[in-house]
C-alpha positions in Angstrom: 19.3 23.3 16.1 18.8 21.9 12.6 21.6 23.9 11.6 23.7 21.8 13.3 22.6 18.3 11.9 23.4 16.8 8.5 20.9 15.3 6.2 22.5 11.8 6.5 22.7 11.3 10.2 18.9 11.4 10.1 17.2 7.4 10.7 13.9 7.7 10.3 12.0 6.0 12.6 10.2 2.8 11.8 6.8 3.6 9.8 8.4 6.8 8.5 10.3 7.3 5.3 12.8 10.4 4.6 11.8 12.5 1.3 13.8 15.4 -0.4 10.8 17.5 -1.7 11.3 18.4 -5.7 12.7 21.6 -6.6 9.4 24.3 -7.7 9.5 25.3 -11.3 9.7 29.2 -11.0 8.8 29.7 -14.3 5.3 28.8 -16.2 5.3 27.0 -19.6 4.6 29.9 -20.8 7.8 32.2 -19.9 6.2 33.5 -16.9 8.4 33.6 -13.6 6.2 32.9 -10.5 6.9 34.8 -7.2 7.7 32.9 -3.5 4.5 33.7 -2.8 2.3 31.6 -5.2 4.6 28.2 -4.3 2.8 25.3 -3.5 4.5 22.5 -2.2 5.6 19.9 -4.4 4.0 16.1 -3.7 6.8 14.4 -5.1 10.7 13.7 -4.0 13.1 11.4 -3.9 13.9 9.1 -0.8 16.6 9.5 1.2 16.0 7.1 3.8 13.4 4.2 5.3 12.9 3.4 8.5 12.2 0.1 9.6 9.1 -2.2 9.3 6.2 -1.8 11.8 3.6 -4.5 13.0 0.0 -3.9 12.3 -2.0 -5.2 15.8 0.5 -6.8 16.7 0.0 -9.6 14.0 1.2 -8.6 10.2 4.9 -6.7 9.6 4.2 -3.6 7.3 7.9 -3.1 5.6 9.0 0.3 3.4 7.1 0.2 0.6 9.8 2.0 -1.1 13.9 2.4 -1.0 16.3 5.4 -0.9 16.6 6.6 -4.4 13.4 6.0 -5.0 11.0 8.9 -6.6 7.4 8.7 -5.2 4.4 11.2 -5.1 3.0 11.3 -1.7 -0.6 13.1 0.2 -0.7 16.6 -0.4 -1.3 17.3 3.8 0.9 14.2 4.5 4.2 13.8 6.4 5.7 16.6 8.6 8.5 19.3 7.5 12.3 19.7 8.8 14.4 21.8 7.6 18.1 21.2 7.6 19.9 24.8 6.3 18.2 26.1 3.4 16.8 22.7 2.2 13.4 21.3 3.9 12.6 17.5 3.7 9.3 15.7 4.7 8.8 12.7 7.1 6.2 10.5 5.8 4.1 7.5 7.1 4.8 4.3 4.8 0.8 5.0 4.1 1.4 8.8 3.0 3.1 7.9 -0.1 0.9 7.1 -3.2 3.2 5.9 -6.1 6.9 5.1 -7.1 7.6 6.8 -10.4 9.3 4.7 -12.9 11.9 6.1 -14.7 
């Protein structure tokens, strides 16, 4: 199915925000080139889309904390994978990401 769906058709929902993961060095400081197996998932992308604010009880609006372009370090167990070809993205919570990083 995912196959079949582009990257920029996808709206996340409101409370979620959109991340392309980093690309994994595959190589140490050191010269050494690190197999598949050792990866770790990075916990830092850039945004790619925000959805909507949300309402906390009912009483205070919660807007993105962040906007597309945006590079932000986010939980290491947060958000949930989709993978769209060969590249997979993360859906956060606006409370899964941690910081914006200033360029």
């Amino acid at each position: 199915m995912s196959s079949s769906i582009s990257v920029k058709s996808l709206l996340p929902l409101a409370g979620m925000v959109l991340v392309e993961p980093a690309k994994q060095d595959r190589k140490t400081a050191s010269g050494i080139y690190l197999p598949d197996s050792s990866d770790e998932k990075p916990q830092h992308g850039k945004v790619l889309a925000c959805g909507e604010s949300i309402w906390e009880s009912g009483v205070k609006e919660v807007k993105c904390p962040v906007k597309k372009g945006d590079q932000v370090i986010y939980k290491k167990w947060g958000g949930n994978d989709f993978k769209v070809d060969d590249t997979e993205y993360q859906f956060l919570k606006f409370e899964d990401i941690l910081a914006v990083i200033k360029s």
